[in-house]
N, C-alpha and C positions, 0 to 999 in steps of 0.2 A: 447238683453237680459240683464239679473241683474248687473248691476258691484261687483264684487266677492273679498271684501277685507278684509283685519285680523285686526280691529277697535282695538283702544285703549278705548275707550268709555264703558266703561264697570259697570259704573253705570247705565243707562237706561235700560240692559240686565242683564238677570239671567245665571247662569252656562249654559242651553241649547243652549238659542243664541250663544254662546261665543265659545261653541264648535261646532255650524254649522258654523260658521266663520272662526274657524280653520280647518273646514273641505274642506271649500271653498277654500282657502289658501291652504292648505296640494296640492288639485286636481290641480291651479295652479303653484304648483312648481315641479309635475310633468310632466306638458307639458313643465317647463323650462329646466329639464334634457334632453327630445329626444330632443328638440332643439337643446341644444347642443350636445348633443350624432349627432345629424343629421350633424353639425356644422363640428366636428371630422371626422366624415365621406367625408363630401365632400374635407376637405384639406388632408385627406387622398388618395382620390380615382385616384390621377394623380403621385403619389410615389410609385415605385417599394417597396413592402414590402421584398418580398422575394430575396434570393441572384441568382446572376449570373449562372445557372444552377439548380436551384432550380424548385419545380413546385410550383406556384403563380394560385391558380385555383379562378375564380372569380362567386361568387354565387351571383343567387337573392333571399335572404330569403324571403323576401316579396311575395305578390301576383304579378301579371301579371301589368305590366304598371311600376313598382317602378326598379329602377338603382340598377344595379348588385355590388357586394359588394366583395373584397377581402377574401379569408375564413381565413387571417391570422390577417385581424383586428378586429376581436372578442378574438382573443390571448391575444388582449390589452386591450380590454373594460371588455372583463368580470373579471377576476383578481382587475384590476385598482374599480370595482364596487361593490368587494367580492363577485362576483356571476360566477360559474361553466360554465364550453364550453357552455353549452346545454342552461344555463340561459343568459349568454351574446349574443348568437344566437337569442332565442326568442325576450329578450330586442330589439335587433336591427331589426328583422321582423315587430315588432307591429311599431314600430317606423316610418320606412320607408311608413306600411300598411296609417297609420294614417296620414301620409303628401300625399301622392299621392293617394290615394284611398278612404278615407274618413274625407276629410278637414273641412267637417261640424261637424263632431262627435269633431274633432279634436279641432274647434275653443271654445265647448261646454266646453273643458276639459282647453282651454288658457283659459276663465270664470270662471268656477269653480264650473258650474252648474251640474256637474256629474261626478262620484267620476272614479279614475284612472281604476281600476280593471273593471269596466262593460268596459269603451270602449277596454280595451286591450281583453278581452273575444270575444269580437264582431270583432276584430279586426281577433281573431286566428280564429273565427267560418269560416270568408269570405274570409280567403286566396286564396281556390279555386275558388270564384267566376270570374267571367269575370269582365271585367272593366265597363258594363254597370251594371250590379248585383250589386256590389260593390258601385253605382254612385244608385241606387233605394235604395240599406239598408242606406244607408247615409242618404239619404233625407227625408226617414218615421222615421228612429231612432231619428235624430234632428230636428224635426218638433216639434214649441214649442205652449204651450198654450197661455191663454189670459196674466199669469204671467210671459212668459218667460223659462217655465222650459222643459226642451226638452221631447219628447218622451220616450226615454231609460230610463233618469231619476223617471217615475211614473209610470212605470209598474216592474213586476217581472223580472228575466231572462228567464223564462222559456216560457214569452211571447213572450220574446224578441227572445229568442230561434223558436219560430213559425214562427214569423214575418219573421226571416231567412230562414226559409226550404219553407212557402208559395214562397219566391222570386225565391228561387232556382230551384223547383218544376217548378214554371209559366213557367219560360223562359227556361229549359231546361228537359221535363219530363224525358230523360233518364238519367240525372246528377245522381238518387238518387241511382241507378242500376250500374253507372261505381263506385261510392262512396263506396257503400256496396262492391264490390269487390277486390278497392283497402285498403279498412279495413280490407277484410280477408286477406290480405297480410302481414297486420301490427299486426298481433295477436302477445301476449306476455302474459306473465306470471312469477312476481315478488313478490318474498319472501325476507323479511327482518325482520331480530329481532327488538324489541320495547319494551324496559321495561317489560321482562319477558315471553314475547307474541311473536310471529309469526304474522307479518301482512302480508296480501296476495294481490296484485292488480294486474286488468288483465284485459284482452280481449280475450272472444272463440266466433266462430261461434253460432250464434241463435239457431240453432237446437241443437249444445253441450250445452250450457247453458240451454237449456229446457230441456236434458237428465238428466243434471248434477244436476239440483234443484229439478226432481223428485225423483232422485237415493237419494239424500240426504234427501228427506224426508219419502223417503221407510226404511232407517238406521235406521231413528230416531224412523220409529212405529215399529220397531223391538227392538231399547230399550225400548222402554218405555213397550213392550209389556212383556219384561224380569221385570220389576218393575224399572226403572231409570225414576227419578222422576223432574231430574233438567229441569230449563227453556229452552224452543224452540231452541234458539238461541244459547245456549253451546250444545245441541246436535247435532245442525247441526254442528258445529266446530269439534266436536268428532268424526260425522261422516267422514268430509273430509279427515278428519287423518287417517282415517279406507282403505280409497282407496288407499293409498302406498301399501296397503299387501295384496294381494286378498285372502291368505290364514284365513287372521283374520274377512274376510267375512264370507269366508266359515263357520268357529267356530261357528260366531255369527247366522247361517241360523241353526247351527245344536241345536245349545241351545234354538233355537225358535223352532224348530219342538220338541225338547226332552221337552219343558215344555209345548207344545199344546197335544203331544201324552200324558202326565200326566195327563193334565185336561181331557184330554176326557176316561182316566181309571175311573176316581172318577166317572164323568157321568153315563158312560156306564157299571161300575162294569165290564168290559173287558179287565182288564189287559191280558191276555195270546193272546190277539191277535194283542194290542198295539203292532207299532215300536216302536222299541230300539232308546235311542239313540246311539251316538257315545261313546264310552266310554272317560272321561276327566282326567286329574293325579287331585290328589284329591285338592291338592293348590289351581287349580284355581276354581275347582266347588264349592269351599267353599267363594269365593272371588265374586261370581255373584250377581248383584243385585236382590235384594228381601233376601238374605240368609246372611244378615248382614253386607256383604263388604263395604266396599268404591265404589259406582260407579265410579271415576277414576281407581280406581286400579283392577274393575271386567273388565273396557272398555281396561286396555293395557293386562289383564289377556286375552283378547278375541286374543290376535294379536301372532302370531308364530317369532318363533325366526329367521325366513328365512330371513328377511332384516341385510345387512352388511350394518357399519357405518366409516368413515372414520371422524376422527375431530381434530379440532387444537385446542389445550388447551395452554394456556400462563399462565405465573406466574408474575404477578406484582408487582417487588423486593419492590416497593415505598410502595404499599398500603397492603401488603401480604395478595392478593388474585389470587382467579383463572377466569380467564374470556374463555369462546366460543367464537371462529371467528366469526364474523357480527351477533354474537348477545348481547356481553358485559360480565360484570362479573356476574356467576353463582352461586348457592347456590347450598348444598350439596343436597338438596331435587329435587333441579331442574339438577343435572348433573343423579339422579339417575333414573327419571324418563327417562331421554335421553339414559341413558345406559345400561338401566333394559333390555330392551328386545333384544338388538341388538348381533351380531359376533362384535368384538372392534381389529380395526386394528390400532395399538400404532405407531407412526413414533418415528423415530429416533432424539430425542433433537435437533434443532439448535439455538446453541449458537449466537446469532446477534451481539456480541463484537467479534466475528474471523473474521478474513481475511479467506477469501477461495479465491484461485487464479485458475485459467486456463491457458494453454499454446497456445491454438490460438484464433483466435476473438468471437466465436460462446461460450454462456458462458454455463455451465453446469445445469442440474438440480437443481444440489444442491445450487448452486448458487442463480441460479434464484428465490428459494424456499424461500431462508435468507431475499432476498432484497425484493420478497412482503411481506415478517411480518415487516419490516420497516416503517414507517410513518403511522401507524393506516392499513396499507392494502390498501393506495392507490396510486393511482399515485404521483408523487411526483409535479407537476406543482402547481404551487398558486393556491389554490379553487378547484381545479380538488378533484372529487368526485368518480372517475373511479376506480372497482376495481383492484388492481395489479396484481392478479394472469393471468389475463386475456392481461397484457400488456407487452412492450416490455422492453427488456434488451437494455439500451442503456450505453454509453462509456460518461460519463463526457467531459475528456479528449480525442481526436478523436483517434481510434486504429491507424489509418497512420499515426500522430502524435504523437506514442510512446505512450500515453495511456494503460495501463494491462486490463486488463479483469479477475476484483476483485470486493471484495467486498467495497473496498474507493474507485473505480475508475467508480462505478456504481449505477445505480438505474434505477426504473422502471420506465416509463411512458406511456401513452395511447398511441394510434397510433395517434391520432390527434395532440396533445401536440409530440410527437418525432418528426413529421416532421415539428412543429413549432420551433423546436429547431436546424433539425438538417439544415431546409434553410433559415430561419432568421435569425435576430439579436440578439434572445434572447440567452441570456449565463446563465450558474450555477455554481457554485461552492458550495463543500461541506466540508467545514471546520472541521467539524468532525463526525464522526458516528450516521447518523439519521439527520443531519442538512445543509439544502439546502439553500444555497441565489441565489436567482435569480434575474437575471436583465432584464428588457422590453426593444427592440427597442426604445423610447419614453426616457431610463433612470429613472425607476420606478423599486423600488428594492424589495425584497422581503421576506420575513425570513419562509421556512415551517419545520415543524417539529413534529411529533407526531400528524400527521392528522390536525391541524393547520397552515394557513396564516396567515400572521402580515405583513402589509404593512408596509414599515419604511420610516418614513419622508423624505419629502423633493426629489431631485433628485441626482443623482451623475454622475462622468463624466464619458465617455467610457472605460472600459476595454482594457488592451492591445488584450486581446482575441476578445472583441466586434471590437475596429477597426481592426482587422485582418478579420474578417467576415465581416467588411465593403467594406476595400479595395480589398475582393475577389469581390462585387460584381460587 
């Protein structure tokens, strides 16, 4: 194939060549990271990571055929690479995928004839496949033309994507049936704020998602059929909002039958035999669309006040504002729409500059409460992305070790990150309120704080603390 370099020559070529060269280049020095990512691994994989009692559990991210992998050296890689558990994991799956399993896609990407992200794509599509599967997508994906240029390269993904399920399909017709079943295993559903917005991403069953797209466009002829005039696509949004409350269904079926029984008086000059409708407090029936409202504020006018809200509200002494938990800083317009319609259960202030202390190991509510508003609400491990609320109280300082079970002698971390802490080599320390340095097996240190990593130069030499967790082991 083409030899793939980044030319200084740059009078013969225009801005576009120059940037397919850097493109070439770019895809070349990302086969030379798994290399060495690969590299690390293999001087890795004959070292006890974990300590002398510890559990050391060794996984094969990869697919079928590729070498089982420590689950405590992604602790290293991914930090070390600013990238999250989850992302150092995948990093090292495709990695592995791509030297044992598909070395022709592999050599495509040492060339530079096909950009990083397809082969890592193809890489995650075939995990499951068997090692002959896997050894067929290889050899139709890299199968190059008269110029060189591979398969994967000139077509879409979504071919590519075909070309994967015909493989999968041929050689094993029931694959697509164990596949679908361990997908309904893996169902999920993930809401996070976004600059104002609620974004929503997820996985239901086929038959729920066919319920669920028609249920949402039965809502939507139900507004519109009220006079709500806005585009397609914010009333399916308005309708999904409408499903938390089934009583603000109910409203909206009775404002559609109260303004179908209207029209059919005009009609039929039969008022006395029309239904009624329900009776409304007059606020909101003034608020409906067609009768001058806001369609926003007819659509939460439709919703009953049955739903209880529970929420974190923070004051940010720096910038003096008010910001919502995992969704950021709010506007008075935007808290009142959140709070308009709800029962509002206020907690009790914690201050994050006190001490709260406990008297035995097991730390308290209140505790636990302080230290997730700490660090943006996440785990506190370099790059960890995990929510706090959801993770463990651990002890800085070890409790058998004299250690309090306080607020400086604590912080949250995930359960992945706790037991990389608490049977490795990795140490922390918290110099003062909200601020972690951490140190890697390896001597790679680390400064988090306020939901940020900051890798700090350079390496440093072991702890009295790290060689004590060494010579345990």
């Amino acid at each position: 194939m083409r030899a793939a370099t980044l030319t200084t020559d740059t009078e013969s070529k225009d801005g576009l060549d120059i940037a397919l060269d850097a493109r070439r280049h770019l895809a070349q020095t990302e086969a030379a990271q798994y290399d060495a990512l690969l590299g690390y691994l293999e001087d890795t994989a004959g070292t006890p990571l974990a300590r002398a009692g510890g559990v050391n559990e060794w996984t094969r991210y990869g697919g079928s055929g590729t070498p089982s992998v420590s689950e405590y050296a992604a602790c290293e890689v991914g930090p070390a690479l600013g990238l999250s558990a989850s992302g150092g994991r995948d990093l090292i799956a495709d990695a592995l995928d791509l030297t044992y399993r598909l070395p022709q896609l592999f050599a495509c990407l040492h060339e530079g004839s096909v950009d990083a992200w397809r082969i890592r794509k193809v890489a995650r599509k075939t995990r499951r496949f068997t090692i002959a599967q896997a050894a067929d997508a290889d050899r139709r994906l890299a199968a190059a033309n008269a110029d060189g240029t591979p398969l994967i390269a000139r077509v879409g993904m979504g071919r590519v994507n075909q070309i994967l399920d015909q493989i999968r399909i041929v050689e094993d017709p029931d694959d697509p049936e164990n596949q679908r079943t361990e997908n309904s295993a893996r169902r999920s559903v993930s809401i996070w704020g976004d600059d104002g917005l609620a974004r929503i991403s997820g996985t239901l069953s086929l038959d729920d998602g066919k319920r669920l797209d028609q249920r949402l466009d039965q809502i939507v002829e139900s507004l519109r059929f009220l006079g709500d005039n806005r585009p397609h696509g914010i009333l399916r949004s308005v309708a999904l909002g409408m499903l938390d409350e089934p009583d603000s269904l109910d409203d909206l079926y009775h404002h559609v039958q109260a303004a179908r029984a209207g029209a059919a008086d005009q009609t039929d000059q039969a008022s006395d035999t029309a239904p009624k409708p329900d009776p409304e407090p007059a606020d909101q029936s003034a608020d409906l669309p067609g009768d001058g409202g806001s369609p926003e504020r007819a659509t939460r006018a439709q919703r009953s006040g049955s739903r209880q809200t529970v929420l974190y509200v923070h004051f940010d002494r720096c910038w003096g504002t008010w910001s919502l938990e995992d969704v950021g800083a709010i506007t008075r317009s935007e808290a009142a729409e959140i709070l308009g319609h709800s029962h509002i259960t206020v907690k009790p202030v914690i201050d994050l500059e006190t001490t709260i202390s406990a008297t035995g190991y097991v730390a308290p509510p209140r505790l636990k409460e302080q230290l997730a508003l700490t660090n943006a609400g996440t785990c506190t491990f370099p790059h960890c992305n995990r929510p706090a609320r959801v993770a463990d109280y651990d002890h800085i300082i070890n409790h058998t070790d004299g250690g309090p079970t306080d607020s400086r002698n604590g912080h949250r971390l995930c359960r992945y990150h706790h037991r990389a802490k608490t049977f490795t080599a990795w140490t922390v320390q918290s110099p003062a309120p909200g601020i972690w340095l951490w140190q890697s097996p390896a001597g790679r240190t680390y400064l988090v704080t306020g939901g940020t990593t900051t890798k700090l130069p350079g390496r440093v030499a072991k702890t009295i603390q790290h060689r004590r967790k060494h010579d345990a082991a």
